[in-house]
Backbone as a printed PyTorch tensor [residue, N CA C, xyz], in Angstrom:
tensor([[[-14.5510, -10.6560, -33.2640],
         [-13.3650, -10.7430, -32.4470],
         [-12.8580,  -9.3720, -32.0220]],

        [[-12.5730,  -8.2860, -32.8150],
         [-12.4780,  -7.1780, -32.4850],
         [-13.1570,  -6.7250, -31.5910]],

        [[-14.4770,  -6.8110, -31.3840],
         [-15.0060,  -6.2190, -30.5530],
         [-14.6270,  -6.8010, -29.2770]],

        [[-15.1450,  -7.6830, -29.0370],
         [-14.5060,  -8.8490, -27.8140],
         [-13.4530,  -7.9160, -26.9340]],

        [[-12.5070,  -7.4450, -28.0490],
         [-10.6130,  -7.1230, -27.7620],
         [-11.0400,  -5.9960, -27.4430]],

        [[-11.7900,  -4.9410, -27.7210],
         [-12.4170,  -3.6530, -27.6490],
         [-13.1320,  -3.5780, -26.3000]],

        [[-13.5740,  -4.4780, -25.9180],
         [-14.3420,  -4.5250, -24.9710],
         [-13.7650,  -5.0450, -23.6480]],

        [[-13.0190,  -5.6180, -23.8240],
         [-11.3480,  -6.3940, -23.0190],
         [-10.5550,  -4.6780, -22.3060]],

        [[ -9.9960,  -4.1870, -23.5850],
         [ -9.6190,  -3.1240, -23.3970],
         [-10.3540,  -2.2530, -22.4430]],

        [[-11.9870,  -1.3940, -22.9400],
         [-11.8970,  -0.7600, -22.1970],
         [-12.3460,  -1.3560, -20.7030]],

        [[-12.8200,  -2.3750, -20.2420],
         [-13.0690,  -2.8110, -19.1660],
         [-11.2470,  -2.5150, -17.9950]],

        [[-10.5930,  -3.0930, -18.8460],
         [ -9.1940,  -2.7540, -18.2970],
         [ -8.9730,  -1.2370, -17.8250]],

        [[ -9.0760,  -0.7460, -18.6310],
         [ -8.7180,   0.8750, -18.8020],
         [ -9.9630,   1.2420, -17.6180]],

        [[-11.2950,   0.7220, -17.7140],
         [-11.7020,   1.1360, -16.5620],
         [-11.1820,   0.9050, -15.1050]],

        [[-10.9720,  -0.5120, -15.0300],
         [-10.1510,  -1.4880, -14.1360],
         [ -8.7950,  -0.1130, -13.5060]],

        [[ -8.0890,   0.2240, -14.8600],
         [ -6.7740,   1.1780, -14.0790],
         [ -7.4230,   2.5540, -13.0540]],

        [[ -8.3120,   2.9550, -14.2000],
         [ -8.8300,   4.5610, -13.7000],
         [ -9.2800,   4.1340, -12.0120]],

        [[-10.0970,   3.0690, -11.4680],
         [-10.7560,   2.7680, -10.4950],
         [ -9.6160,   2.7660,  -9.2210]],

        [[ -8.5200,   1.6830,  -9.7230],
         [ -7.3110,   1.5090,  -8.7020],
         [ -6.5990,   2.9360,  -8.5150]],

        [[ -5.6800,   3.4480, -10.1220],
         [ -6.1000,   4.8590,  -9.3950],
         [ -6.4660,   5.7670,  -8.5640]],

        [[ -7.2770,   5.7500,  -8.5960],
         [ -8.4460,   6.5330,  -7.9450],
         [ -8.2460,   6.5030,  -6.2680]],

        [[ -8.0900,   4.9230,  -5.9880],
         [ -8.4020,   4.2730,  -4.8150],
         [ -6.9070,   4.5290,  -4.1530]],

        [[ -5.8260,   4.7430,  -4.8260],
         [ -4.4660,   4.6010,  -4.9080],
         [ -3.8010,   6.5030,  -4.4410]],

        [[ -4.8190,   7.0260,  -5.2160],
         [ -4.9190,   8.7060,  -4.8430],
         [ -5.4470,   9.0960,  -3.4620]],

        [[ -6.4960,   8.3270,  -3.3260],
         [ -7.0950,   8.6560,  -1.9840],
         [ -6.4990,   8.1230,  -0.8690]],

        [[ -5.8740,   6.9210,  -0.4610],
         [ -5.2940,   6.4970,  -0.0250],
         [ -3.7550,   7.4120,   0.3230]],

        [[ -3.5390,   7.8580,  -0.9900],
         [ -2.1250,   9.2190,  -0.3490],
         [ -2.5680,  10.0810,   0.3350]],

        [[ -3.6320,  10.4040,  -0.1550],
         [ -4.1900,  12.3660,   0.3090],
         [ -4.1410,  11.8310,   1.5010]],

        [[ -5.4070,  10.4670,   2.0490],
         [ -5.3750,  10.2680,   3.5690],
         [ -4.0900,  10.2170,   4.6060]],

        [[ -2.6520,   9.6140,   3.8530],
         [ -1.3980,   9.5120,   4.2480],
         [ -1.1500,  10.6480,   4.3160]],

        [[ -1.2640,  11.9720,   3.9130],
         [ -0.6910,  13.2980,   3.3160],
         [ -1.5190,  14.3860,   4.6770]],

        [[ -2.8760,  13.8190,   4.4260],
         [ -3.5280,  14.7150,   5.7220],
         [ -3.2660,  13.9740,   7.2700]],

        [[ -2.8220,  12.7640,   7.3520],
         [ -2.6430,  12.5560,   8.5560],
         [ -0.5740,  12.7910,   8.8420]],

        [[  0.1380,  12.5160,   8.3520],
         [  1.3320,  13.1840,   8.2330],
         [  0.9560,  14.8160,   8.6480]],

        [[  0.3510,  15.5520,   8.4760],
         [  0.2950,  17.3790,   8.3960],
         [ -0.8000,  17.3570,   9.8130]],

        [[ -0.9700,  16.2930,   9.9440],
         [ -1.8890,  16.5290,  11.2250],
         [ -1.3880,  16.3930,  12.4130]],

        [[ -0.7320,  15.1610,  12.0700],
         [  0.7990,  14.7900,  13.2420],
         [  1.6900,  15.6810,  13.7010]],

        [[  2.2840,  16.2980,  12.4770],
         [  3.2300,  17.3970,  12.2950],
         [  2.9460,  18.7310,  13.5240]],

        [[  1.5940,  19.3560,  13.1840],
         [  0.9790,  20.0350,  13.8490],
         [  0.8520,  19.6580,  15.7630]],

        [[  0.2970,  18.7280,  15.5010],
         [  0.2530,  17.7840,  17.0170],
         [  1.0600,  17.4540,  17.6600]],

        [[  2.0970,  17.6810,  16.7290],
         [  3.9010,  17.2830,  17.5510],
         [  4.5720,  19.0280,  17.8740]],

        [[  4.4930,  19.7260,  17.1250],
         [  5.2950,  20.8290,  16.7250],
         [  4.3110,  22.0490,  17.2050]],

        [[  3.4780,  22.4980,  16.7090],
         [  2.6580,  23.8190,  17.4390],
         [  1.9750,  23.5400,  18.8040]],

        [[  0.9850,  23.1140,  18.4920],
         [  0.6320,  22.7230,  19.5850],
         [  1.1710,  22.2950,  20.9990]],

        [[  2.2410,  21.7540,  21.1980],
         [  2.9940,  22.1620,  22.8860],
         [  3.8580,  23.6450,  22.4920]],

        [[  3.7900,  24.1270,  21.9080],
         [  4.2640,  25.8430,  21.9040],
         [  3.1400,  26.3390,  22.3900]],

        [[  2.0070,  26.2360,  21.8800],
         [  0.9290,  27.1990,  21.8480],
         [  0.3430,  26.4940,  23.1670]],

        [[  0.1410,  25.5560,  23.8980],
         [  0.2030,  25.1260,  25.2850],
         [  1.3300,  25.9150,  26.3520]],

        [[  2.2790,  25.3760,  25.7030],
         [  3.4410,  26.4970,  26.8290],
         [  2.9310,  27.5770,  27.1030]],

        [[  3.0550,  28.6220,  26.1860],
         [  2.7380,  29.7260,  25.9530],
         [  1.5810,  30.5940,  26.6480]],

        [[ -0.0620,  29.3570,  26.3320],
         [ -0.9070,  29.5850,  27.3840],
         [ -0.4950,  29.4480,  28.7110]],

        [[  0.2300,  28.5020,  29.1990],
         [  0.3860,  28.0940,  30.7400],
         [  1.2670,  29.5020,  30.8550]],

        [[  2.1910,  29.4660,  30.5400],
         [  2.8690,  30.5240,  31.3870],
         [  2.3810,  32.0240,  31.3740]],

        [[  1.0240,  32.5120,  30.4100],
         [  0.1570,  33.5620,  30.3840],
         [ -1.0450,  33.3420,  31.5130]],

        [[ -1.1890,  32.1270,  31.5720],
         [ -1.8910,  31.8060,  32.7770],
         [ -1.0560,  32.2660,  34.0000]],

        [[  0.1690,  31.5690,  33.9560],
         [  0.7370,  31.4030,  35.6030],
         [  1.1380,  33.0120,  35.9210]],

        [[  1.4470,  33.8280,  34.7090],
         [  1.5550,  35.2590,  34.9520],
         [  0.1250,  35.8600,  35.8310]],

        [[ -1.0330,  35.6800,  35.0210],
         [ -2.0920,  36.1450,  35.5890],
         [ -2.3000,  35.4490,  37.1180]],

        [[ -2.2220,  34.3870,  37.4700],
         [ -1.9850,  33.9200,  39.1760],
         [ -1.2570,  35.0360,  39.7850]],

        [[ -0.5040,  34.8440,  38.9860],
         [  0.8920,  35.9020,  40.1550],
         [  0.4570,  37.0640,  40.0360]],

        [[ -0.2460,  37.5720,  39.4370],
         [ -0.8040,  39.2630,  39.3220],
         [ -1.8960,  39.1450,  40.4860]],

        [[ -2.4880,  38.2470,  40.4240],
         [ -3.5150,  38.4220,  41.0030],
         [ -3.9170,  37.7100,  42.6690]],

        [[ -2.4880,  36.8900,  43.0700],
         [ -2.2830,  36.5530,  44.1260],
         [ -1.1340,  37.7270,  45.1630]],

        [[ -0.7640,  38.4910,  44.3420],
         [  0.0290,  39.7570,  44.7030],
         [ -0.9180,  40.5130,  45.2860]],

        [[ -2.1100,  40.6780,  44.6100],
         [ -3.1130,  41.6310,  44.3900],
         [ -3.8490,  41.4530,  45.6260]],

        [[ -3.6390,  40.0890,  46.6020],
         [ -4.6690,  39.4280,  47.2540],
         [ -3.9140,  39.4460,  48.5400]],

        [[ -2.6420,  40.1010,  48.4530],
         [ -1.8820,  40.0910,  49.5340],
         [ -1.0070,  38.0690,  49.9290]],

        [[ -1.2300,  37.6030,  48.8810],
         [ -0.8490,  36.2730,  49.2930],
         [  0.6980,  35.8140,  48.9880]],

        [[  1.6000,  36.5930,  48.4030],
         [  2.4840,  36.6670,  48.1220],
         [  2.9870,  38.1680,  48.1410]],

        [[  4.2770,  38.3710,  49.0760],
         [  4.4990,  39.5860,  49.3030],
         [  5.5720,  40.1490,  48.3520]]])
């Protein structure tokens, strides 16, 4: 009988470690897509702005340059 109960046990205890496990990964994936969003919302149209209007500078340098704007 003991053993039986022994064997009950650790099947369980394996049973927790597994959900666990499945329960961890499942955050990290919540955790890396939250920080990915974040990024995708927040830097990224800065660092877009930023290019465009380093772009639209270089037009204007170089449409000056071309006589197309006086």
């Amino acid at each position: 009988m003991v053993v039986i109960e022994e064997m009950k046990q650790r099947r369980l205890g394996m049973q927790n470690k597994a959900v666990a496990r499945t329960i961890e990964t499942l955050l990290m994936v919540v955790l890396d897509s939250i920080v990915l969003s974040v990024i995708q919302l927040v830097y990224i149209p800065e660092m877009m702005e930023q290019r465009e209007s380093e772009h639209m500078e270089l037009v204007l340098i170089k449409s000056r340059g071309q006589g197309w704007i006086p």
